[in-house]
TILO-817516 format. One record per atom (N, C-alpha, C): residue in one letter; atom name; x, y, z. Coordinates in steps of 0.1 Angstrom, whole numbers, plus 5000, padded with zeros to 4 digits. Layout:
# TILO-817516
ATOM r a px py pz
ATOM a CA X Y Z
...
END
This chain:
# TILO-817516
ATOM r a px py pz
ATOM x N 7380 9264 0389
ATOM x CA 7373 9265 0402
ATOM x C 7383 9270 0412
ATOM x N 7380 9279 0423
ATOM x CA 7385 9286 0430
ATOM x C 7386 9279 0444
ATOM x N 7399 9284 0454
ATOM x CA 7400 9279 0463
ATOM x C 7387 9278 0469
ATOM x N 7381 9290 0476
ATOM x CA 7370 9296 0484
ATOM x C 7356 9282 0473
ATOM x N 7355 9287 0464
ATOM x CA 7345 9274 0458
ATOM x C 7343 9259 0463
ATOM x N 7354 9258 0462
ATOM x CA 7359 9240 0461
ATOM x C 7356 9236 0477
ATOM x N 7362 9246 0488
ATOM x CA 7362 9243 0501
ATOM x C 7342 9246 0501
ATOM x N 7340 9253 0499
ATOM x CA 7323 9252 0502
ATOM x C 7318 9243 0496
ATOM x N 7322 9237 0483
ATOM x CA 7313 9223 0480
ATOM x C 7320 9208 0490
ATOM x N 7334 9212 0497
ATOM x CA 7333 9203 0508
ATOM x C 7324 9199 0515
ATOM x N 7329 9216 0523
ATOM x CA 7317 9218 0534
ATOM x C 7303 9213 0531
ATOM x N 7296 9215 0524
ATOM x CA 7288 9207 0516
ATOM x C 7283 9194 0520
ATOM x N 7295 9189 0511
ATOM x CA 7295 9174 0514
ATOM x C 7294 9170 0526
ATOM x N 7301 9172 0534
ATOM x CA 7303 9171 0552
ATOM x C 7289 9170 0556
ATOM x N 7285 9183 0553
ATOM x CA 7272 9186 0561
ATOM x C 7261 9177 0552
ATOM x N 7260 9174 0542
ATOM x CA 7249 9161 0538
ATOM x C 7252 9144 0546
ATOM x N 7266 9145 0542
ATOM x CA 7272 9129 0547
ATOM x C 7273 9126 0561
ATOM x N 7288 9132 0561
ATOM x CA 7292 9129 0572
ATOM x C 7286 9131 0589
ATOM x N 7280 9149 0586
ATOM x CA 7273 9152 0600
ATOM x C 7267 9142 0599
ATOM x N 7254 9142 0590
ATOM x CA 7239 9137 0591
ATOM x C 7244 9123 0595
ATOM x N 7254 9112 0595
ATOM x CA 7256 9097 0597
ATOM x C 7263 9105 0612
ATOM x N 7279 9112 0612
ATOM x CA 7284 9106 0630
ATOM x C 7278 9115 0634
ATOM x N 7268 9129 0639
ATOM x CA 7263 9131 0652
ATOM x C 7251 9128 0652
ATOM x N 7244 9123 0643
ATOM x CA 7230 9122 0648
ATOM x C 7230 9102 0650
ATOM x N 7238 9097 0643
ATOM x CA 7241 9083 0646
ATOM x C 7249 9082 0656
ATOM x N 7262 9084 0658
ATOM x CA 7270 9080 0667
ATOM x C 7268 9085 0679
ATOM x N 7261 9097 0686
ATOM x CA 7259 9103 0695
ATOM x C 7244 9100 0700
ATOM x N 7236 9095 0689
ATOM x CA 7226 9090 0696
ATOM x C 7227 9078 0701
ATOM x N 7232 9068 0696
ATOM x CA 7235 9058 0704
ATOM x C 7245 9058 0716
ATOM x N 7251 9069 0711
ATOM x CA 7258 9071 0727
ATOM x C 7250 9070 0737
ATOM x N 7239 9082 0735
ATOM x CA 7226 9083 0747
ATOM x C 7217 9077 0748
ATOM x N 7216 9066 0738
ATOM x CA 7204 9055 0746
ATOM x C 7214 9048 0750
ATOM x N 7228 9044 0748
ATOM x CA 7234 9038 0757
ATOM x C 7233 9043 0770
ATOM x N 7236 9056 0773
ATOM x CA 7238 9064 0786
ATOM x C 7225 9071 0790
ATOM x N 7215 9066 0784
ATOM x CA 7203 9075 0794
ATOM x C 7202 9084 0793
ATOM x N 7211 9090 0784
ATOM x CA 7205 9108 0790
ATOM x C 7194 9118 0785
ATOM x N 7191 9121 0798
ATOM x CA 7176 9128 0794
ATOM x C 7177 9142 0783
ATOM x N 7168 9147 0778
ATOM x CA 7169 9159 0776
ATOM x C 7155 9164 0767
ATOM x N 7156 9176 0763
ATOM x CA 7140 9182 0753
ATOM x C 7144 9189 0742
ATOM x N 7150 9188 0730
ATOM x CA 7153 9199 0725
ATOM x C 7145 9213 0719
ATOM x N 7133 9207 0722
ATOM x CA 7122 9212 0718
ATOM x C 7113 9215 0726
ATOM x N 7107 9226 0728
ATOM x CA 7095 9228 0743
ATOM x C 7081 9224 0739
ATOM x N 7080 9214 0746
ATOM x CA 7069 9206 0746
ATOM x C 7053 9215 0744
ATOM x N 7052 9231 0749
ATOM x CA 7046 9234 0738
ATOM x C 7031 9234 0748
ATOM x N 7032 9226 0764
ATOM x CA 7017 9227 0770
ATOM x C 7015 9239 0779
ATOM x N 7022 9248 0782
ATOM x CA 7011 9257 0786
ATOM x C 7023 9270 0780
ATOM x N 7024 9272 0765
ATOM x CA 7024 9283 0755
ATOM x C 7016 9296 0758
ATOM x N 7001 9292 0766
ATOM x CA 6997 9306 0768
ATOM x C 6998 9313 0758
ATOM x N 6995 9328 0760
ATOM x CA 7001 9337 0754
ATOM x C 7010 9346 0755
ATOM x N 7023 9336 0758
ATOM x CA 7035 9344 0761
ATOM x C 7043 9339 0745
ATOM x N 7045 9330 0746
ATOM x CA 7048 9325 0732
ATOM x C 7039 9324 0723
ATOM x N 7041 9332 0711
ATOM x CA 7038 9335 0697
ATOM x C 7038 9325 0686
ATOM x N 7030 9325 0677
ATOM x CA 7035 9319 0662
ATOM x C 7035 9301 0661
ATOM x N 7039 9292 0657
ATOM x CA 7038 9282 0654
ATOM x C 7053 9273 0660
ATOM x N 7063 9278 0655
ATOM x CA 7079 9277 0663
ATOM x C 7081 9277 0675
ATOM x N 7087 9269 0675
ATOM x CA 7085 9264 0697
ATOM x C 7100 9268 0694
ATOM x N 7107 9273 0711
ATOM x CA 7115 9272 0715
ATOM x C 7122 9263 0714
ATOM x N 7135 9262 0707
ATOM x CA 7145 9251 0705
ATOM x C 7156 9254 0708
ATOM x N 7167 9245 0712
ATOM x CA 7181 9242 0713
ATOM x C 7185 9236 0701
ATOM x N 7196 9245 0692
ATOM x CA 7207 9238 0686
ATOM x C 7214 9231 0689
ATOM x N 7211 9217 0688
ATOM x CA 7220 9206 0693
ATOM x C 7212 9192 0687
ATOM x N 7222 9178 0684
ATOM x CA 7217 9171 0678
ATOM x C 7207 9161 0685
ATOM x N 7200 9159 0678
ATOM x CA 7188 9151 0680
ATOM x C 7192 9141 0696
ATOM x N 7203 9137 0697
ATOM x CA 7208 9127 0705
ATOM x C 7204 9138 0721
ATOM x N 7204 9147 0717
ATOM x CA 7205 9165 0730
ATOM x C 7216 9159 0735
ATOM x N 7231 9159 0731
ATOM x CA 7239 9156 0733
ATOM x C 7253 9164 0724
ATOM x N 7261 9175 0726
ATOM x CA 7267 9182 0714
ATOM x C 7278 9180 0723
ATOM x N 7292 9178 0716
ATOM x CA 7302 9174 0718
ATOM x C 7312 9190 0714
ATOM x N 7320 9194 0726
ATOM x CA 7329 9209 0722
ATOM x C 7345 9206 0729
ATOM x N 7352 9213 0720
ATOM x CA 7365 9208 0725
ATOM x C 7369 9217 0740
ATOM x N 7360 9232 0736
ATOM x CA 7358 9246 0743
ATOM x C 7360 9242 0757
ATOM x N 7368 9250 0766
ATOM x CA 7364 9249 0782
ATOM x C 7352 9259 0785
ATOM x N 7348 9272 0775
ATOM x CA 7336 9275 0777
ATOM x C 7331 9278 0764
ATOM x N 7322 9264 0764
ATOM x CA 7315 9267 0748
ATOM x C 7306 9279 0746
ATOM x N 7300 9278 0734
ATOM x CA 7289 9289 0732
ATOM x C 7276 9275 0728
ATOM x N 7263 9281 0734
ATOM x CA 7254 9274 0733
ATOM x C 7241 9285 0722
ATOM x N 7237 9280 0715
ATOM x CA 7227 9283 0703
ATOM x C 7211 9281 0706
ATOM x N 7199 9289 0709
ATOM x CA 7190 9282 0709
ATOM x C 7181 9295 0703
ATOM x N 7166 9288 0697
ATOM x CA 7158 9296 0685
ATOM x C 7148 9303 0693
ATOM x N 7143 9315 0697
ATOM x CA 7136 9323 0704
ATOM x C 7125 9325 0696
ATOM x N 7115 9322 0701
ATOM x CA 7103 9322 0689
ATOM x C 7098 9339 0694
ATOM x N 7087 9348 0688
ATOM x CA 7080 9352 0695
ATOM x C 7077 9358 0701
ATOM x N 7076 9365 0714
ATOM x CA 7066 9365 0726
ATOM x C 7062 9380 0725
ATOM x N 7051 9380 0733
ATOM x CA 7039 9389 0731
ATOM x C 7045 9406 0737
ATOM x N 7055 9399 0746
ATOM x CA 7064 9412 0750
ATOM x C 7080 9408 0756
ATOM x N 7090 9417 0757
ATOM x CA 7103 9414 0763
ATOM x C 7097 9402 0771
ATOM x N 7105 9389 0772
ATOM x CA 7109 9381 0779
ATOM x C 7121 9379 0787
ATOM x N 7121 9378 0801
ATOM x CA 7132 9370 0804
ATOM x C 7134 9357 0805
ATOM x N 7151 9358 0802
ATOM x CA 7152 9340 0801
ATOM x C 7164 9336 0807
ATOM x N 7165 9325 0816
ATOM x CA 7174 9320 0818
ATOM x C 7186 9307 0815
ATOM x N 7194 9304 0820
ATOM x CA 7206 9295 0812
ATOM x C 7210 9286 0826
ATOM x N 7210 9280 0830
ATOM x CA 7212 9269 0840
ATOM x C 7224 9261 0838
ATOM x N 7235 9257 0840
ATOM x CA 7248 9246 0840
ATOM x C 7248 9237 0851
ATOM x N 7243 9227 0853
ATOM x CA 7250 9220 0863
ATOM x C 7256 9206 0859
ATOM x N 7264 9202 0867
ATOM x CA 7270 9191 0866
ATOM x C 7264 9180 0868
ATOM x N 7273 9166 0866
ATOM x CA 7265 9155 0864
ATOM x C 7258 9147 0876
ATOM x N 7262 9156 0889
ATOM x CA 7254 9157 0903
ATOM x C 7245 9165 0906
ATOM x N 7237 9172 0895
ATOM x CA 7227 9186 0892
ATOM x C 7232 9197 0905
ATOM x N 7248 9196 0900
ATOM x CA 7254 9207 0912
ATOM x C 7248 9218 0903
ATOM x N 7246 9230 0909
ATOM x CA 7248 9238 0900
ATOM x C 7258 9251 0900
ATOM x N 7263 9249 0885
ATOM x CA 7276 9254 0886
ATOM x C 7279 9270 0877
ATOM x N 7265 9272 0870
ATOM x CA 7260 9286 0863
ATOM x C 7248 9284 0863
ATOM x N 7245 9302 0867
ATOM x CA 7233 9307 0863
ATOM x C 7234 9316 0859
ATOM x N 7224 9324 0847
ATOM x CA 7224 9340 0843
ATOM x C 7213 9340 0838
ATOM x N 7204 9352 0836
ATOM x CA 7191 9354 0831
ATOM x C 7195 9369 0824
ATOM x N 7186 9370 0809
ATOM x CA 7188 9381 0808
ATOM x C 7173 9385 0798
ATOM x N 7173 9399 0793
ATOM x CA 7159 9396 0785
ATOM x C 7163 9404 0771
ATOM x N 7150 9395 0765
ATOM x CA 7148 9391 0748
ATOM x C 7143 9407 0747
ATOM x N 7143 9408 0734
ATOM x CA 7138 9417 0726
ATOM x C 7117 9414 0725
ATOM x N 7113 9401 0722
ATOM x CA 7104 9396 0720
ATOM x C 7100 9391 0707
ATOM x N 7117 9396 0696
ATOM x CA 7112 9389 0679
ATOM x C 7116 9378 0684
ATOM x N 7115 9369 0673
ATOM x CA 7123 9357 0666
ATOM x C 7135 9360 0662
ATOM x N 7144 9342 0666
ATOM x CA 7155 9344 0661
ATOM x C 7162 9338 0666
ATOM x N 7172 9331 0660
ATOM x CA 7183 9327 0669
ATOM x C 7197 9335 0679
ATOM x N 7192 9331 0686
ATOM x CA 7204 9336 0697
ATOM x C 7218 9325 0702
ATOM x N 7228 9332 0708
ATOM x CA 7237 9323 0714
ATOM x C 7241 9332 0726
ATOM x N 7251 9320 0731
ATOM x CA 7248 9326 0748
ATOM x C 7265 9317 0752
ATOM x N 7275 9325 0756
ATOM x CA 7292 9314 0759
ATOM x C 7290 9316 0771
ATOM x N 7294 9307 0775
ATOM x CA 7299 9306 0795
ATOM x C 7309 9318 0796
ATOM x N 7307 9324 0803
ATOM x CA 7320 9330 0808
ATOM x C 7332 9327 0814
ATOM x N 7342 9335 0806
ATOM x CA 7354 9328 0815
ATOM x C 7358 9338 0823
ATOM x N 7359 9329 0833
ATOM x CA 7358 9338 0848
ATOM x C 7362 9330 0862
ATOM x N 7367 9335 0870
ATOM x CA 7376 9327 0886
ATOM x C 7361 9320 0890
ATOM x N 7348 9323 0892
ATOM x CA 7338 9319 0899
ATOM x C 7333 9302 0887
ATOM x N 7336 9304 0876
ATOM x CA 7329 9293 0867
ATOM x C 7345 9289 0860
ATOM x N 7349 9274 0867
ATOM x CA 7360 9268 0862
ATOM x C 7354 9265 0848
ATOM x N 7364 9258 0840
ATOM x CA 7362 9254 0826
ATOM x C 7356 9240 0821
ATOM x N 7350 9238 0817
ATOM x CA 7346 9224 0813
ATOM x C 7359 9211 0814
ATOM x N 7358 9204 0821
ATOM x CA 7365 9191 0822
ATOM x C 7364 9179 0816
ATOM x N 7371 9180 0805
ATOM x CA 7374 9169 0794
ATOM x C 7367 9155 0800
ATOM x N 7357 9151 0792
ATOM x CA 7354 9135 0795
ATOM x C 7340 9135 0807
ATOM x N 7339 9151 0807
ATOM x CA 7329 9156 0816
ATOM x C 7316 9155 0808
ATOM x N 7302 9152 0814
ATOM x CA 7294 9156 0808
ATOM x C 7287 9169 0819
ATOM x N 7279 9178 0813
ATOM x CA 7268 9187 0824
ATOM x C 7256 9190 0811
ATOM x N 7249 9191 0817
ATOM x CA 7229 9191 0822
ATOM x C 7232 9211 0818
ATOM x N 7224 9212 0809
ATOM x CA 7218 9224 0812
ATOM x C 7202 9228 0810
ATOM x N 7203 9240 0809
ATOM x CA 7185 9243 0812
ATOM x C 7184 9256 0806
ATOM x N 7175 9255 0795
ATOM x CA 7175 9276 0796
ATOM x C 7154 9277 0785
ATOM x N 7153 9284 0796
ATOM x CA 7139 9284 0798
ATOM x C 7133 9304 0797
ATOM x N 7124 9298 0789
ATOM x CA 7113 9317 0789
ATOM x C 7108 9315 0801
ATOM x N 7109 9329 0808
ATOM x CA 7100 9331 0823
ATOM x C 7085 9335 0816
ATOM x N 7078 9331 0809
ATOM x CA 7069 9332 0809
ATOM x C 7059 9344 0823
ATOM x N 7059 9336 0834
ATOM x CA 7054 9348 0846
ATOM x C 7070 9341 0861
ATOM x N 7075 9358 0860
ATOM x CA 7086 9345 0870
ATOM x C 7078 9347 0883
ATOM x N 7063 9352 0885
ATOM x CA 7064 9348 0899
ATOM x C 7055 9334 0899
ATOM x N 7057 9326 0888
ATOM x CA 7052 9312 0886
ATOM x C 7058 9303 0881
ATOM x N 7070 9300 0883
ATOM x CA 7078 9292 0875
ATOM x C 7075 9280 0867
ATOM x N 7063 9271 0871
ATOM x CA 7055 9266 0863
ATOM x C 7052 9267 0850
ATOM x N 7049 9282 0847
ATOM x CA 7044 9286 0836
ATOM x C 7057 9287 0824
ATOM x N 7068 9284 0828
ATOM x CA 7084 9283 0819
ATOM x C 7080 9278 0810
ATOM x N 7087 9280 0799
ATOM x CA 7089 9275 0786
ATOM x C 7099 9268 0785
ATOM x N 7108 9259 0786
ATOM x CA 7114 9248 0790
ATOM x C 7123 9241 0777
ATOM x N 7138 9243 0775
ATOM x CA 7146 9230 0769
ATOM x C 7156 9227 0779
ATOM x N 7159 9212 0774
ATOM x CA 7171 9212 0783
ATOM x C 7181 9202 0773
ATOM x N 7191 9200 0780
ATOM x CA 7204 9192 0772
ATOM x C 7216 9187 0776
ATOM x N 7224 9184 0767
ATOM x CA 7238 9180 0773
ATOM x C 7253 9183 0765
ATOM x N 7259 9188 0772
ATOM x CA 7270 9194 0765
ATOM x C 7282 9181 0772
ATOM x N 7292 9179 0765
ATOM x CA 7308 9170 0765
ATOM x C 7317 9175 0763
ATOM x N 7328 9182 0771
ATOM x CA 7341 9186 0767
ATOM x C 7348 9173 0760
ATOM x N 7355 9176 0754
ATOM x CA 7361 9160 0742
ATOM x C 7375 9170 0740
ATOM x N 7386 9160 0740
ATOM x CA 7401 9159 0741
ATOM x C 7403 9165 0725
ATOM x N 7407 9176 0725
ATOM x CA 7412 9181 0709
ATOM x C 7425 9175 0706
ATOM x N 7420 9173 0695
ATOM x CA 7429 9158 0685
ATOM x C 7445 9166 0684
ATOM x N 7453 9165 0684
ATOM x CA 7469 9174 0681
ATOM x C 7466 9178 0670
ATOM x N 7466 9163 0663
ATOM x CA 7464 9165 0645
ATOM x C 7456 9179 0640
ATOM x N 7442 9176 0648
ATOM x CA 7434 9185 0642
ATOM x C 7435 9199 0648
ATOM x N 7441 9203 0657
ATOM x CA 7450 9213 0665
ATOM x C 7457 9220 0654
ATOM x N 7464 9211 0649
ATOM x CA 7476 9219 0642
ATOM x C 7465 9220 0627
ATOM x N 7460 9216 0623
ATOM x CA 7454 9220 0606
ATOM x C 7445 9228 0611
ATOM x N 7441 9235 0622
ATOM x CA 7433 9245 0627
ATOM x C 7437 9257 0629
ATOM x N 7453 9253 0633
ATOM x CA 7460 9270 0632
ATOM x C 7465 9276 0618
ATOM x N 7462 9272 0606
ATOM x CA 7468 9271 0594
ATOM x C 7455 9276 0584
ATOM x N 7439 9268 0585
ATOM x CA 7431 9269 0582
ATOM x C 7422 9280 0583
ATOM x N 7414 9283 0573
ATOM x CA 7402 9295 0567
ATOM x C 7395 9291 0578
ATOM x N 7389 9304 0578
ATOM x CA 7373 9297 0586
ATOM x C 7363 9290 0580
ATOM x N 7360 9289 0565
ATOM x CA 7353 9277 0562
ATOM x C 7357 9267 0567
ATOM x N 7377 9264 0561
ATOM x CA 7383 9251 0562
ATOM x C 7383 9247 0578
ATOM x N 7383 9257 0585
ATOM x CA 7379 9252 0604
ATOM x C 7366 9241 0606
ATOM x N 7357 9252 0595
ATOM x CA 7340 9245 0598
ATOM x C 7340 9230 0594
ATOM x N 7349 9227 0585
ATOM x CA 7347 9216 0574
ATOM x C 7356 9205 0584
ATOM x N 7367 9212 0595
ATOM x CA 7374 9204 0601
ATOM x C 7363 9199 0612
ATOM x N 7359 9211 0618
ATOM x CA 7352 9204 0630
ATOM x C 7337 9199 0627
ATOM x N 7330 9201 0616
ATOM x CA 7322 9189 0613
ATOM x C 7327 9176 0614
ATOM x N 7341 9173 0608
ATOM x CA 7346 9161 0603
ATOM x C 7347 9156 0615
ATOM x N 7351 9165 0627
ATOM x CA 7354 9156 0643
ATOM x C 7343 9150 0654
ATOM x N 7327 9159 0644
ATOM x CA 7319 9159 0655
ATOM x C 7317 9171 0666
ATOM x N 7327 9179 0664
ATOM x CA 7327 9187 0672
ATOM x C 7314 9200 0672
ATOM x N 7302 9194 0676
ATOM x CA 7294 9203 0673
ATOM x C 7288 9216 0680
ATOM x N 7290 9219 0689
ATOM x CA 7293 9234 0694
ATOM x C 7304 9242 0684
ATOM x N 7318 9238 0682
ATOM x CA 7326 9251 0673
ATOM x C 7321 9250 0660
ATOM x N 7315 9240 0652
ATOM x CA 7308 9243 0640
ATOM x C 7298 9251 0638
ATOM x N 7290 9253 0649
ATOM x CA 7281 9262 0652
ATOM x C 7286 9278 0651
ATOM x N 7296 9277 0656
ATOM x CA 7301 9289 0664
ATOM x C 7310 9295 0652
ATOM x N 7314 9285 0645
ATOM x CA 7322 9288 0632
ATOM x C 7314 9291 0621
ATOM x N 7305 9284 0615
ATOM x CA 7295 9289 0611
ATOM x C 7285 9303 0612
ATOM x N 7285 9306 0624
ATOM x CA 7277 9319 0628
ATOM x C 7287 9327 0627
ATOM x N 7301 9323 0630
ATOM x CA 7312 9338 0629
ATOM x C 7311 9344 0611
ATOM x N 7310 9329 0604
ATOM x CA 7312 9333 0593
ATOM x C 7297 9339 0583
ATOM x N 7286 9338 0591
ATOM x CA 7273 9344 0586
ATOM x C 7276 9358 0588
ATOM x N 7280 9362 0601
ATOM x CA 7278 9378 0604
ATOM x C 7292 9382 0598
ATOM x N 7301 9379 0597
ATOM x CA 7312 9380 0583
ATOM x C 7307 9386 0574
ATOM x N 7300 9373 0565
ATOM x CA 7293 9376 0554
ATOM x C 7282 9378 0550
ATOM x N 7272 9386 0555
ATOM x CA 7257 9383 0558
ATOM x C 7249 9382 0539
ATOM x N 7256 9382 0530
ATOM x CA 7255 9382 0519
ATOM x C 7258 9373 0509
ATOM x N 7263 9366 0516
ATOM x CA 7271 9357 0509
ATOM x C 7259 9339 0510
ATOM x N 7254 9335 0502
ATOM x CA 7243 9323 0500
ATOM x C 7251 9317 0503
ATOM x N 7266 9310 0497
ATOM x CA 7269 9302 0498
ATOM x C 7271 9297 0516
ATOM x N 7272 9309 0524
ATOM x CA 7274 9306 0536
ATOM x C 7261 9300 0544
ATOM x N 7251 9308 0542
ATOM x CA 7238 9305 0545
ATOM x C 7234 9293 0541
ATOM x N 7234 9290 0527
ATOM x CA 7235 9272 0526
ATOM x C 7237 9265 0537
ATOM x N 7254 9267 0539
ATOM x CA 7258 9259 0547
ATOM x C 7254 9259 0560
ATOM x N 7249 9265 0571
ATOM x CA 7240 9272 0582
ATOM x C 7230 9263 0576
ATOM x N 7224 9266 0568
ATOM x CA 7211 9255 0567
ATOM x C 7207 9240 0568
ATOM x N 7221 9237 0559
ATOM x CA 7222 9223 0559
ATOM x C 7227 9213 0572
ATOM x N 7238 9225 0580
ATOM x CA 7239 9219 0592
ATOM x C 7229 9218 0600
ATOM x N 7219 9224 0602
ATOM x CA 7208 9224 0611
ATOM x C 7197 9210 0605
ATOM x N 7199 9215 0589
ATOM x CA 7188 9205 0584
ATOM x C 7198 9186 0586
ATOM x N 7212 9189 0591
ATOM x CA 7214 9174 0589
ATOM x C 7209 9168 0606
ATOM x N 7207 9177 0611
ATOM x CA 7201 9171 0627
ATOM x C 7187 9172 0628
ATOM x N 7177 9176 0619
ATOM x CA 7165 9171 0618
ATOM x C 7161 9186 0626
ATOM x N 7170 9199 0623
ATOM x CA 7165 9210 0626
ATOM x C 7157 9221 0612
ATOM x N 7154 9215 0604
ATOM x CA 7149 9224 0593
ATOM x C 7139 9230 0595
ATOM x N 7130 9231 0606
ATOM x CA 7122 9245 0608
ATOM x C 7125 9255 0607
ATOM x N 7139 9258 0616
ATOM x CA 7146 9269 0619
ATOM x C 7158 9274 0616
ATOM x N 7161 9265 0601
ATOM x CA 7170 9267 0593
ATOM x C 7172 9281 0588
ATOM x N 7160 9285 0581
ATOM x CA 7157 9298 0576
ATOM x C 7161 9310 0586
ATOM x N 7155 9307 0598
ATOM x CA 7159 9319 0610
ATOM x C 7167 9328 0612
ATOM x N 7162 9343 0613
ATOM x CA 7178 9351 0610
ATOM x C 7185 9351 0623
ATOM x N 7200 9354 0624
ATOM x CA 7209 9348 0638
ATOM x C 7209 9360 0647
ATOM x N 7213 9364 0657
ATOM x CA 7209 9372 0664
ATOM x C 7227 9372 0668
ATOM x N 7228 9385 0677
ATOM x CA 7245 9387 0683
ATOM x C 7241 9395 0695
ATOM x N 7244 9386 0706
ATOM x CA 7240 9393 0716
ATOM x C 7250 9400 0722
ATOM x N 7250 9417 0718
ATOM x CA 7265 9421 0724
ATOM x C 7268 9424 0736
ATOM x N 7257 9424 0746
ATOM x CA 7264 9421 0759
ATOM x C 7254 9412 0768
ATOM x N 7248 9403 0764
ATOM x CA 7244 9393 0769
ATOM x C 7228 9400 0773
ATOM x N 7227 9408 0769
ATOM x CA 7212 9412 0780
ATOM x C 7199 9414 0761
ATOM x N 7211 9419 0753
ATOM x CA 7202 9427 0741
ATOM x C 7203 9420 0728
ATOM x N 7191 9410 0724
ATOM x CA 7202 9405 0708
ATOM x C 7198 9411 0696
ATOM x N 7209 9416 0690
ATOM x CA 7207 9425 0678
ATOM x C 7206 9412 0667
ATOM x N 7198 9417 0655
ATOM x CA 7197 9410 0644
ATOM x C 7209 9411 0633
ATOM x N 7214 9397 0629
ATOM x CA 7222 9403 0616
ATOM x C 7220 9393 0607
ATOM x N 7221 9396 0595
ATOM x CA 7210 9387 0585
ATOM x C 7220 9389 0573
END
């Protein structure tokens, strides 16, 4: 059995065991401890016919709508069902005072598919502050001269103190053995991100796709497990890579 083998039937494991028990257990009880609101899912009541097909609008993030990144500007994931024509959509940040601290809108193609969207780093938008939580929002304009008519998720992102330890087996490690690390921490924004670097890597490769599936399927996202990922190369256009 080969190195590249052995480390994917880790990963594997991770993604049956360990995700599925600490983020959707330990993080959800985080947030019924802490209240926090969120939708990972668009509720789906006035769909109209701007949104298509059976697939609602979703955020990648765990059931708790609570995803933990070590990132000062993570990348956020969410599933674009759909729509009858280009949509615009926007991305909202604010803080735990609903300051708000980013905005950007940009528009869809109108397929399906998963998209992702990183904060920019930039003098106007400081970096996520460890131990910080913030609120976001990213919504289809369905009609923007009616904001009512939005298609609506929202959520919560946590900067979290990167471990030394896991610091250092990070600058040494594959990009599987990254993904298999930051499963193991919880860290669920760079699994994501590691994951998807290594889809469009490989777009041929099952074994990777497995693992993209199972992580989604260990947070009770298996709708949109199958979904092909999208790469938005300059934030306005997302190209498909499969």
């Amino acid at each position: 059995m080969n190195t590249k083998t052995l480390t994917a039937m880790c990963l594997v494991s991770l993604l049956t065991t360990g995700l599925a028990e600490g983020v959707s257990a330990d993080q959800s009880n985080q947030t019924s401890r802490e209240g926090l609101p969120g939708r990972r899912v668009d509720g789906g009541t006035r769909r109209g016919n701007c949104v298509l097909g059976t697939k609602r609008l979703t955020a990648l993030i765990p059931e708790s709508n609570l995803g933990l990144t070590v990132a000062g500007y993570p990348t956020f994931f969410f599933y674009m069902p759909q729509t009858a024509t280009p949509k615009p959509v926007e991305f909202v940040l604010q803080d735990e005072n609903d300051n708000q601290l980013y905005q950007t809108t940009f528009t869809t193609t109108g397929d399906s598919g998963i998209i992702n969207l990183q904060l920019p780093d930039s003098a106007t938008l400081p970096p996520l502050k460890t131990g910080k939580k913030y609120h976001w929002y990213f919504s289809v304009l369905c009609n923007p001269q009616n904001r009512a008519d939005d298609v609506v998720v929202e959520g919560w992102t946590q900067k979290v103190a990167l471990n030394p330890v896991l610091a250092r087996k990070l600058e040494k490690a594959s990009l599987e053995e990254r993904a298999a690390l930051y499963i193991s921490e919880n860290h669920w924004h760079e699994a994501l991100v590691t994951l998807a670097e290594l889809r469009r890597d490989r777009p041929d490769d099952s074994a990777i796709a497995e693992q993209w599936a199972k992580l989604l399927q260990s947070v009770g996202l298996d709708a949109i497990a199958q979904e092909p990922l999208f790469k938005n190369q300059n934030s306005t256009q997302p190209v498909a890579t499969r």
